[in-house]
C-alpha positions in Angstrom: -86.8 35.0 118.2 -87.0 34.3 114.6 -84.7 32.4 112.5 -82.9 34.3 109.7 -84.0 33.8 106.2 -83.2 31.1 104.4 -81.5 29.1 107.1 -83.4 25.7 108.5 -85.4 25.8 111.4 -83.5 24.5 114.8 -84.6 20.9 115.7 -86.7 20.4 118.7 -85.3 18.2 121.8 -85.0 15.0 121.1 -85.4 15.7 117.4 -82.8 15.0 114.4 -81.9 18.1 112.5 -83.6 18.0 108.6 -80.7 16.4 106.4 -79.2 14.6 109.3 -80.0 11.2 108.4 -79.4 11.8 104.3 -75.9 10.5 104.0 -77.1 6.9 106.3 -79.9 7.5 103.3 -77.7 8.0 100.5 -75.6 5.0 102.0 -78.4 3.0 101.8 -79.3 3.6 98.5 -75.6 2.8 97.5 -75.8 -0.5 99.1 -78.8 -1.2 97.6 -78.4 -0.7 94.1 -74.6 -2.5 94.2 -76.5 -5.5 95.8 -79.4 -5.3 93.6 -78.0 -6.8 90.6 -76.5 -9.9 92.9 -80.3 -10.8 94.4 -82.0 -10.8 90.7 -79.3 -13.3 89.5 -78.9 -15.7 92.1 -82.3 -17.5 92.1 -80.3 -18.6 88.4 -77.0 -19.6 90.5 -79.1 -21.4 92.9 -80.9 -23.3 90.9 -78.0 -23.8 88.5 -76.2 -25.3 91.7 -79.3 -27.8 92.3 -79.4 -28.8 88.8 -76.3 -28.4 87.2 -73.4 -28.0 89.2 -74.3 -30.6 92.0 -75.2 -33.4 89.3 -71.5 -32.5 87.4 -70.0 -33.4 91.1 -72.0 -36.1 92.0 -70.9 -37.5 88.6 -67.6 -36.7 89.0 -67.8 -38.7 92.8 -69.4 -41.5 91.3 -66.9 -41.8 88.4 -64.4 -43.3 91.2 -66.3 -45.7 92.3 -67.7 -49.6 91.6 -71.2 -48.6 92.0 -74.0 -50.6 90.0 -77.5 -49.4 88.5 -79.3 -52.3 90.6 -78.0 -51.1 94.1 -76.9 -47.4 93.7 -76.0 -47.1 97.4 -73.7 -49.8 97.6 -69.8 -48.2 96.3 -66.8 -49.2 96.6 -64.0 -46.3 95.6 -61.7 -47.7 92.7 -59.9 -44.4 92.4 -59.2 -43.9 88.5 -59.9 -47.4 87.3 -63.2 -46.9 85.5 -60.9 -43.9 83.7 -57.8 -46.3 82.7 -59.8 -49.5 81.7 -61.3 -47.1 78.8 -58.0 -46.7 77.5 -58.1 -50.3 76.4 -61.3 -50.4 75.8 -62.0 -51.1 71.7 -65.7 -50.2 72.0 -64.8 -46.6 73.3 -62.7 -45.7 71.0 -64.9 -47.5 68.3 -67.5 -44.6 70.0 -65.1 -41.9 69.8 -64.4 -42.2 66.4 -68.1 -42.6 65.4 -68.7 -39.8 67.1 -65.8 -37.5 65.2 -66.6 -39.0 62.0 -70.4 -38.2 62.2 -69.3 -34.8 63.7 -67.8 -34.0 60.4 -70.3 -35.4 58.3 -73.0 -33.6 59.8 -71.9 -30.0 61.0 -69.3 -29.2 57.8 -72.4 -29.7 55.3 -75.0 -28.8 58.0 -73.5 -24.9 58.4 -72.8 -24.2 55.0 -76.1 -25.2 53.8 -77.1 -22.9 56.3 -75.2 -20.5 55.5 -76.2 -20.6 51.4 -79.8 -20.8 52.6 -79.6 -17.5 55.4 -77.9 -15.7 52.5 -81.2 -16.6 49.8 -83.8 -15.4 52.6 -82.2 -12.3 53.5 -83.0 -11.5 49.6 -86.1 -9.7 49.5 -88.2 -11.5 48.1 -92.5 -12.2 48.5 -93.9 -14.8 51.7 -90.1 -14.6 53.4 -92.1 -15.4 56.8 -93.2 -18.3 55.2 -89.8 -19.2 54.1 -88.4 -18.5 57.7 -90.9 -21.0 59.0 -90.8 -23.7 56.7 -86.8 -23.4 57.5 -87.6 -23.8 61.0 -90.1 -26.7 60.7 -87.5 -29.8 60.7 -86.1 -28.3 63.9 -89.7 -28.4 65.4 -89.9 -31.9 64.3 -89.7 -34.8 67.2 -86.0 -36.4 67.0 -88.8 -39.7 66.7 -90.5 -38.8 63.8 -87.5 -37.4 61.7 -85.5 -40.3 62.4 -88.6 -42.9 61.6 -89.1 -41.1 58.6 -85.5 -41.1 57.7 -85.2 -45.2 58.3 -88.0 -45.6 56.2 -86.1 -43.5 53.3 -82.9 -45.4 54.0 -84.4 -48.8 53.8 -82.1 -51.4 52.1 -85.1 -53.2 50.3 -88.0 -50.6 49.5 -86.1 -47.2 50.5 -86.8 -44.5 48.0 -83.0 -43.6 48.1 -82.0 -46.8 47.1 -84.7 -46.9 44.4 -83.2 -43.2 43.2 -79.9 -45.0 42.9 -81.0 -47.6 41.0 -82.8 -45.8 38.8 -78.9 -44.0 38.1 -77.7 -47.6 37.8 -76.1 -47.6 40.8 -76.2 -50.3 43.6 -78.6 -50.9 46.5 -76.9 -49.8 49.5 -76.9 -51.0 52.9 -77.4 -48.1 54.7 -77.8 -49.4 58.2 -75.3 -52.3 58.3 -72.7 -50.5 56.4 -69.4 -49.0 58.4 -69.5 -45.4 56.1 -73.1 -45.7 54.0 -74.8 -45.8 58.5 -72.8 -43.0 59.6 -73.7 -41.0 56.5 -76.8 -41.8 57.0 -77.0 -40.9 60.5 -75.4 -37.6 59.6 -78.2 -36.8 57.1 -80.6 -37.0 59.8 -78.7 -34.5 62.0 -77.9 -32.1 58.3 -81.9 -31.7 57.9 -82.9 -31.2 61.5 -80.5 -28.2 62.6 -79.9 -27.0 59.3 -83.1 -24.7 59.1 -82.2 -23.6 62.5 -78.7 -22.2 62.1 -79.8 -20.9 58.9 -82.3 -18.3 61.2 -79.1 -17.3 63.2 -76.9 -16.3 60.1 -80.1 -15.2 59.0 -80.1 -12.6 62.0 -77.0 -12.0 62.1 -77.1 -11.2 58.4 -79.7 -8.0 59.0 -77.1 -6.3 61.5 -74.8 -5.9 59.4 -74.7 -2.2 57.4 -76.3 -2.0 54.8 -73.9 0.9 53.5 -70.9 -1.7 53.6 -72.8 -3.3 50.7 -73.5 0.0 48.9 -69.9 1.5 49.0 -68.7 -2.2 48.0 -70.8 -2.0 45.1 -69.7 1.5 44.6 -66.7 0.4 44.4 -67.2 -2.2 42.0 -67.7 -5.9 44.1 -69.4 -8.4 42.8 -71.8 -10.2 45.1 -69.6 -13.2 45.4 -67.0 -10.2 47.2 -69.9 -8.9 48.9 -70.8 -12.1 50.7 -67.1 -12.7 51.3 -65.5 -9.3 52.6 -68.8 -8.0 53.7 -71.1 -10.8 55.3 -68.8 -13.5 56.5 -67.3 -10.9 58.6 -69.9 -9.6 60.0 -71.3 -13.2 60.7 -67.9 -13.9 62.9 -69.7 -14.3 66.3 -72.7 -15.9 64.6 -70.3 -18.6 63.2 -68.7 -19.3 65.8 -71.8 -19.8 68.3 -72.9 -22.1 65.8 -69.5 -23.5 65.7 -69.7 -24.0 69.6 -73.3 -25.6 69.8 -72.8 -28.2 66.8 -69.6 -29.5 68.5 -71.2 -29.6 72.1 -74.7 -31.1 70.1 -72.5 -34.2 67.6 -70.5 -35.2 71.4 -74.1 -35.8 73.0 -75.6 -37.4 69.5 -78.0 -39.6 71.0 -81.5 -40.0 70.1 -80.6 -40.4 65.9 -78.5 -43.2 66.3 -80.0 -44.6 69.0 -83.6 -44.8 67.1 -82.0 -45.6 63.2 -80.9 -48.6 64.4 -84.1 -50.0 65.6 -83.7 -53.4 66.9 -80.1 -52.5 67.7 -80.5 -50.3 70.4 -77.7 -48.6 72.5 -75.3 -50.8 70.6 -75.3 -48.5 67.3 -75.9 -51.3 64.7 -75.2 -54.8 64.5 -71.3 -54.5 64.7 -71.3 -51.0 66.6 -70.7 -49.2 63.4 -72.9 -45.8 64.4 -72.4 -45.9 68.0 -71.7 -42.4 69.3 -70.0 -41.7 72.4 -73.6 -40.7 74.0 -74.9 -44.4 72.7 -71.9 -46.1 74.9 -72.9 -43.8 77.6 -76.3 -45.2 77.6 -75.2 -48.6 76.8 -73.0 -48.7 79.9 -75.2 -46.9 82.6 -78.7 -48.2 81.9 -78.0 -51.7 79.9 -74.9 -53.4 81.5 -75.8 -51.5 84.7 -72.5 -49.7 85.3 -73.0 -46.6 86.6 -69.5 -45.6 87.6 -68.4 -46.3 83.6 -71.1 -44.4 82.7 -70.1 -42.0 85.0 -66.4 -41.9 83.7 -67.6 -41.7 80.2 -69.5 -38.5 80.5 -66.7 -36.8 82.3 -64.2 -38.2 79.5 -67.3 -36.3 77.0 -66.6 -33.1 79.3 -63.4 -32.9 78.8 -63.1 -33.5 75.7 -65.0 -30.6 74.7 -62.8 -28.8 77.4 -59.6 -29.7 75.6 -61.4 -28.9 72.2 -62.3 -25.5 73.2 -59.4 -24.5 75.0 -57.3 -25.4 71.6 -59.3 -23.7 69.5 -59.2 -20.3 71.9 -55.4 -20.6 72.0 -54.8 -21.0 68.4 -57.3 -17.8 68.2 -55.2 -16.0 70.4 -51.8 -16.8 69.1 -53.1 -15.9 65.3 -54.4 -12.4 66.7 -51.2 -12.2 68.3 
C-alpha cells in the first residue's frame, strides 16, 4: 500500500518517527544558547576569584591579626585592633590628608587641562595624529623617568624652576622639604603624566556627539563658548565622570611619584612625612616595619574609603535627579 501524498512515511520497527526527536532538539538548543553566554565569561570570574577576590579576603583575614613580614605563618587574631590603633595614629591621618590634598592638586587641574586640550584637537586642524600622540607620550612614560626628571626640575639649588623664579625675582623654593611647595610638586608630576591621557577620552567622547547639535546651535546664534557648554559638556557626562572615578581610585593608590621624589626618604614621604600618601604608609608599614596585619588594615581602610566616597557621590546623584 502506498502512503498518501504529502504525508511522512511510517517509521520502521524500532525506528523513531522523522520530527520525533525535534522538540529534545529544540530543547537543546535553548539550553545551549542560555548557557552559552555563562561559559564565555567565567574563565574572567575564575580568574577574577584567583586574583582578585581571594587576595581582597585573604587581606581582609589578615587585617585581624598580629602577623609579621619576617614569619607570615605565625598569627595571632587581635580582632579590630590594627583598625582602632589607626585612629590615634598621627602618621595616618598625616597620610590621609596628603593624600586628599594631593588628590585636589592634581586631578582639579589635571581634567580641565584635559578637557581645554580634547576641545583644541577635536579642531580640525593638519598632523592631529601627531598631536594625539605627543598627548599620549607622558602617559607612555615610566613613573621612573618622569619623576627623575621632575626631581631634577624641582631641585632646590640648580632646578630650572627655581632659576625661572629667580629670574621673576622671586625666591628659591624648597620644593622637597617644604609642607605645600612638596605636595605641589608631587601633584605636578601626576598633572603631566595622566593629563594627555584623559585628554584622548574627552577627545573621544567629543566625536560622538552630533555634529547637528552644533549647527542648529550656531543657527540659532551660540557662540562657541555656549557651544562647548550646552553642547559638549553634556555630551561628555559619562566621559567625565569615568575620568572622575579613575583619578579618585588612581590619587588613593598614589605611590610610585612620591615614593621616588623623595629619593633618600623612601616610604617615609620626605624628611618630616610631608608627601606621604596613604599608599606610602601602606608600604612603609608592610614591607619596612614588617607589619603585615597594619598594612593589611590600611588597604581595607583605602577600600572603604573609596566605598564611602562613591556611595556619597551616587546618592547625592540620585537625590538631585529626584
Amino acid at each position: 500500500m502506498t502512503s498518501e501524498a504529502g504525508a511522512l512515511p511510517a517509521a520502521a520497527p524500532g525506528e523513531h518517527a522523522p520530527g520525533e526527536h525535534a522538540p529534545a532538539v529544540r530543547r537543546r538548543a535553548r539550553g545551549a544558547a542560555r548557557w552559552a553566554p555563562y561559559g564565555l565569561v567565567a574563565p574572567f570570574f575564575l580568574l577574577f576569584g584567583a586574583f582578585g577576590l581571594f587576595p581582597l579576603l585573604y587581606t581582609g583575614w589578615a587585617s585581624l591579626h598580629r602577623v609579621e613580614l619576617t614569619a607570615p605563618d605565625e598569627r595571632r587574631w587581635v580582632g579590630l585592633r590594627n583598625y582602632t590603633r589607626l585612629l590615634d595614629d598621627p602618621f595616618f591621618w598625616n597620610a590621609l590628608g596628603n593624600t586628599f590634598t594631593i588628590g585636589v592638586l592634581s586631578t582639579v587641574p589635571q581634567l580641565l587641562l584635559a578637557l581645554g586640550m580634547a576641545h583644541l584637537l577635536d579642531v580640525r586642524l593638519r598632523g592631529r595624529a601627531f598631536f594625539r600622540l605627543v598627548a599620549l607620550a607622558p602617559y607612555a612614560t615610566s613613573v621612573a623617568a618622569a619623576t627623575l626628571v621632575f626631581a631634577l626640575l624641582f631641585g632646590r639649588e640648580h632646578g630650572p624652576v627655581n632659576w625661572v623664579l629667580g629670574g621673576a625675582g622671586l625666591a628659591p623654593v624648597d620644593w622637597q622639604n617644604g609642607p605645600w611647595a612638596s605636595k605641589a610638586a608631587v601633584s605636578a608630576i601626576v598633572v603631566w603624566r595622566w593629563t594627555g591621557y584623559n585628554a584622548l577620552i574627552y577627545l573621544a567622547a567629543m566625536q560622538t556627539v552630533p555634529r547637528e547639535l552644533y549647527e542648529a546651535a550656531a543657527l540659532d546664534g551660540a557662540s562657541r563658548w555656549r557651544q562647548f557648554v550646552h553642547v559638549t559638556l553634556p555630551g561628555l557626562r559619562p566621559a567625565l565622570l569615568f575620568t572622575v572615578v579613575v583619578s579618585t581610585i588612581g590619587t588613593t593608590q598614589l605611590f610610585g611619584e612620591p615614593l621616588l621624589f623623595g629619593a633618600g626618604a623612601a616610604a617615609t614621604g620626605g624628611a618630616d612625612h610631608q608627601f606621604q600618601t596613604l599608599g606610602l604608609y601602606l608600604y612603609e608599614q608592610g614591607w619596612v616595619n614588617l607589619h603585615l596585619g597594619r598594612a593589611a588594615a590600611i588597604a581595607w581602610v583605602m577600600l572603604l574609603a573609596l566605598g564611602a566616597v562613591f556611595g556619597a557621590a551616587r546618592l547625592l546623584g540620585a537625590r538631585r535627579a529626584g
